[in-house]
N, C-alpha and C positions, 0 to 999 in steps of 0.2 A: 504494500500500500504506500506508506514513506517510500521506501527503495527506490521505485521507480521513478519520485518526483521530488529527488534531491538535488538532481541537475539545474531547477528550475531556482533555485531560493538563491537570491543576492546576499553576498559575504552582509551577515545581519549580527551585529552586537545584542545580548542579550542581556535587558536589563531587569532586572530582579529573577536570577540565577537560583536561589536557592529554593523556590518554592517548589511544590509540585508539578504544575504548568510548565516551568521554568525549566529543572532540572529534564523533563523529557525533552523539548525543544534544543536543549544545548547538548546532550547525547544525539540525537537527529541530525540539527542543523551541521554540528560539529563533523560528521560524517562525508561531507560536501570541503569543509575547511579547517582542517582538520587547526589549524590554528584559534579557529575563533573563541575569542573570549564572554565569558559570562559574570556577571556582577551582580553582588552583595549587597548587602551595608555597608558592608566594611570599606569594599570598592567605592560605591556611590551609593551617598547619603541623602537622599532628598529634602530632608530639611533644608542643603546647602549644596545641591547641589553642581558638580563642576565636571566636565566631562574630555578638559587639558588633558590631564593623566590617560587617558585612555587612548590617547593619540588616532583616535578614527581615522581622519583622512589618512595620517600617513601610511596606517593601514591598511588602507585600501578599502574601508567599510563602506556600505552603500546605505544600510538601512540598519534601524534601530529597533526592536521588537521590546514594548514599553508593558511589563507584565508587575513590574514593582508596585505593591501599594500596602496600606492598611485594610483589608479584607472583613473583618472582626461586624461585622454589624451592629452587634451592641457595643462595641470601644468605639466605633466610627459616631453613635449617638454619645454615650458618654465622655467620650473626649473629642469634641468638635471642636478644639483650637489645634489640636496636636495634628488629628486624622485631615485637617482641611489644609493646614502646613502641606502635609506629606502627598495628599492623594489629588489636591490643586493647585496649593502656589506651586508647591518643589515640582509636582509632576510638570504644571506649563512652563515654569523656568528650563527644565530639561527639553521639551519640547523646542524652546527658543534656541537651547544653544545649541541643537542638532540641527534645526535648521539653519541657522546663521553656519553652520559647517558644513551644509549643503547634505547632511543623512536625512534622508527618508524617516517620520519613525510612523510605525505602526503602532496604534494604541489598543492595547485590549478593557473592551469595556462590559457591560453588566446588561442580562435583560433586568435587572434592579432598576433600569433608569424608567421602567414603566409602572402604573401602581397597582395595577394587576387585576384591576377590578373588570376587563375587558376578555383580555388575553387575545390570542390572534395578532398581534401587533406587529407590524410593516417597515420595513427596514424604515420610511420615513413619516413613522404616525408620530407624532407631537408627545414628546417626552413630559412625564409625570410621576417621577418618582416620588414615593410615601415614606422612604427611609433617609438616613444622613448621608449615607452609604452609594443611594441611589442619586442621590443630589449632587453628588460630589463628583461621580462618573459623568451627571450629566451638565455639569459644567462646565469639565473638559473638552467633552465634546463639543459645543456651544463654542467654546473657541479656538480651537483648533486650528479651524481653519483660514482665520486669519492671520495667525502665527505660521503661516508654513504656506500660505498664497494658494491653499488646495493639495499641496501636495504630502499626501498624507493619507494613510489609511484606518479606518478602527475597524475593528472587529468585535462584535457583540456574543460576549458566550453566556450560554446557562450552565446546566451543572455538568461540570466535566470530571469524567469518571474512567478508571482505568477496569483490566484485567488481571492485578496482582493481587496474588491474596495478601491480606495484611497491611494496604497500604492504604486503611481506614477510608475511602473513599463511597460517593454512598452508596453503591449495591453492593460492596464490601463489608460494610460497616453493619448491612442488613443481616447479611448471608450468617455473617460471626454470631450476632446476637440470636438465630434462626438456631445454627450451630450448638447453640449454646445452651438453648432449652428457656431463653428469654422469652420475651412478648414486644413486638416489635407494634410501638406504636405509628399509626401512616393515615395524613391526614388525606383523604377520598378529592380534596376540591386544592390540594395545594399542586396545580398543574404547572408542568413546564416541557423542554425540551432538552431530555438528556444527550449527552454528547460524547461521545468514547474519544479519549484523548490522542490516538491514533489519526483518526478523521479530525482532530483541529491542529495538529499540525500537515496533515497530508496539504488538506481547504488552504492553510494561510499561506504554503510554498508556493501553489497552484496560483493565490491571487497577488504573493508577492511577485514573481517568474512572470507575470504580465502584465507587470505593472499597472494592477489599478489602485484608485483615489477614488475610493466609495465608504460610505458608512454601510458594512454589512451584515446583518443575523448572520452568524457562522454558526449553523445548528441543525438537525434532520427536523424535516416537516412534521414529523409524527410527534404528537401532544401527547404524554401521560402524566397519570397523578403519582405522589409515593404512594398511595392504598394499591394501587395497580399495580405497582413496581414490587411491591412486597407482597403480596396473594399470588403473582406468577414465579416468585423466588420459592416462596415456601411451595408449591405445587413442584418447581425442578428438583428442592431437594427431599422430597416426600415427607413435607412436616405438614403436623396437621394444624390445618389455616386458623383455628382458636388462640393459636401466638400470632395473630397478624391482626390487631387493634384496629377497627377503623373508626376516626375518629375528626374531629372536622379541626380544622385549623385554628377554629377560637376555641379550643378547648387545650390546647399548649400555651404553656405558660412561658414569655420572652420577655427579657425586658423590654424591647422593639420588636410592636407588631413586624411580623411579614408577609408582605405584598402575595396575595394568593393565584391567579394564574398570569403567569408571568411569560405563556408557550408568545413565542414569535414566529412568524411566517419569512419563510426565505426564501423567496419568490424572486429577491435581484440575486444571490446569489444561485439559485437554479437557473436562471437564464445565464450566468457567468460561466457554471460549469456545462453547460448544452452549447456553450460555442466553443470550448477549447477543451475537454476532456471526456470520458465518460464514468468521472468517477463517480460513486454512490454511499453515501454512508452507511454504520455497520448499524444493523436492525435492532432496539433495544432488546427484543426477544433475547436476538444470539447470544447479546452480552451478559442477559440474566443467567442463562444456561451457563455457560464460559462460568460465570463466577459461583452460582450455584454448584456446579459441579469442582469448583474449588474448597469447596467448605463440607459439600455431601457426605455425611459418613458410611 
C-alpha cells in the first residue's frame, strides 16, 4: 500500500516526530530519504519556535508535515493560554517561517473543527467547533492561507487507528478490555470516520506527489459509531455482546463535552484519487477482524 507510493512524497521534515501519527510517517516517509529528519520538543519547541537549526533548504526539504500539537481535549479547555501558545500562535509562527523559506507545510487538522450536531460534513461546510481543541485547529486553518499565499495543504483526520496489538489505539484499546472479561462501554450516536493509519499516510504521499493546495477530509466515506465498532469486535472475537455497553454519549462523564457525529464526506478527495490512482481504503470491517483476531483467545 505505502510501498508503492513512496516515490511520490517530496523530501518532507517531520514535525512532531514522537507521537503516534508521527513516529509511522517518519519510518515511511524515511524509506524514500533515508536521511530525513523528524522533531520533538526537544528539536522544536512551539512555544518558541525557530526552524534555523534544522537547516531545510540546505537540505534540500521541500515540504513540512505539521502533526505537533496539544491533542488532550480536556488540557486544551483547561489550559487555554498554554494549548493556544502551542496549537496557534507557535503553530502559525512555524507556518510563517516555513514559508518565508519557501517549504510547503502540510497541516494536519481535526474533524473536531465541526460541532457534530450535523455530521456529513464537506470538505468546505462552515466550521463550528464546540470544543477549545476544535477552535484552535480551526483557526489555523482560517489563516493559513494567507501566510503561505495558498500554498499549503491540511488534511482533516478522524480517528486514526492502527493494526498493532498493544499500541492502545481504539479498536485496540476495545479488543484488550473485550480480552479481558471487561465491559466495554460504546456510545450508539458518537459517529465518525475511522481511518487505518496505513491509508493516511499512503492518501497524504498521493496528495503531496501532486502537488495539491486543498483543504481535505483525509478519511473513508463509511460512517460508524463506537457501539458499532464494539458489537462487531466482540462478534470477531466470540465474546458474548452483554460486555458491549451501549450507551449514549451524554451519559459519559468529561470534563469537555464531545462533539457527537463528527463523520465527514470526502467527496474532493475521491475525485483527487479517481484522476490519478486507484487507491481505496482499508474496510473498517477488515481492521476489526485484523485486531480482533489479535487479542482472540
Amino acid at each position: 500500500m505505502v510501498m508503492t507510493l513512496r516515490h511520490l512524497v517530496p523530501k518532507t521534515v517531520i514535525i512532531g516526530a514522537g507521537g503516534f501519527i508521527g513516529k509511522h510517517f517518519l519510518n515511511a516517509y524515511r524509506q524514500t530519504h533515508s536521511d530525513l529528519i523528524g522533531t520533538t520538543r526537544a528539536e522544536l519547541d512551539l512555544l518558541n519556535p525557530d526552524i534555523r537549526a534544522l537547516r531545510l533548504s540546505e537540505n534540500h526539504y521541500k515540504e513540512a508535515l505539521i502533526l505537533a500539537a496539544i491533542p488532550n481535549i480536556d488540557r486544551c479547555e483547561q489550559e487555554k493560554g498554554l494549548s493556544t501558545k502551542v496549537n496557534v500562535t507557535g503553530t502559525l509562527q512555524l507556518i510563517r517561517q516555513l514559508a518565508d523559506e519557501g517549504i510547503k507545510p502540510v497541516f494536519t487538522s481535526s474533524d473536531y473543527v465541526f460541532g457534530g450536531n450535523a455530521g456529513n460534513y464537506k470538505d468546505d461546510a462552515p466550521l463550528c467547533p464546540n470544543t477549545e481543541y476544535g477552535r484552535q485547529k480551526a483557526e489555523v486553518e482560517s489563516k493559513i492561507g494567507e501566510i503561505t499565499n495558498g500554498n499549503h495543504l491540511i488534511i482533516r483526520l478522524s480517528k486514526v487507528y492502527s493494526h498493532v496489538k498493544g499500541d492502545a489505539t481504539m479498536i485496540d484499546e476495545m479488543a484488550s478490555c473485550l480480552a479481558q472479561g471487561k465491559t466495554v462501554k460504546a456510545a450508539y450516536d458518537q459517529v465518525f470516520c475511522p481511518t487505518f493509519i496505513d491509508d493516511v499516510i499512503a492518501v497524504t504521499a498521493i496528495l503531496q506527489g501532486n502537488g495539491i493546495t486543498r483543504t481535505v477530509n483525509l478519511c473513508p466515506s463509511k460512517r460508524v459509531s463506537r457501539y458499532d465498532i464494539a458489537k462487531a469486535l466482540a462478534e470477531k472475537m466470540g465474546i458474548d455482546k452483554v460486555h458491549v455497553d451501549k450507551i449514549s454519549l451524554d451519559d459519559m462523564v468529561f470534563r469537555v463535552k464531545r462533539p457527537k457525529d463528527t463523520s465527514m464526506r470526502n467527496d474532493r478527495l475521491t475525485g483527487i484519487l479517481a484522476r490519478l490512482t486507484n487507491y481505496h481504503f482499508t474496510d473498517i470491517s477488515e481492521s476489526i477482524g485484523i485486531v480482533g483476531g489479535n487479542w482472540k483467545k
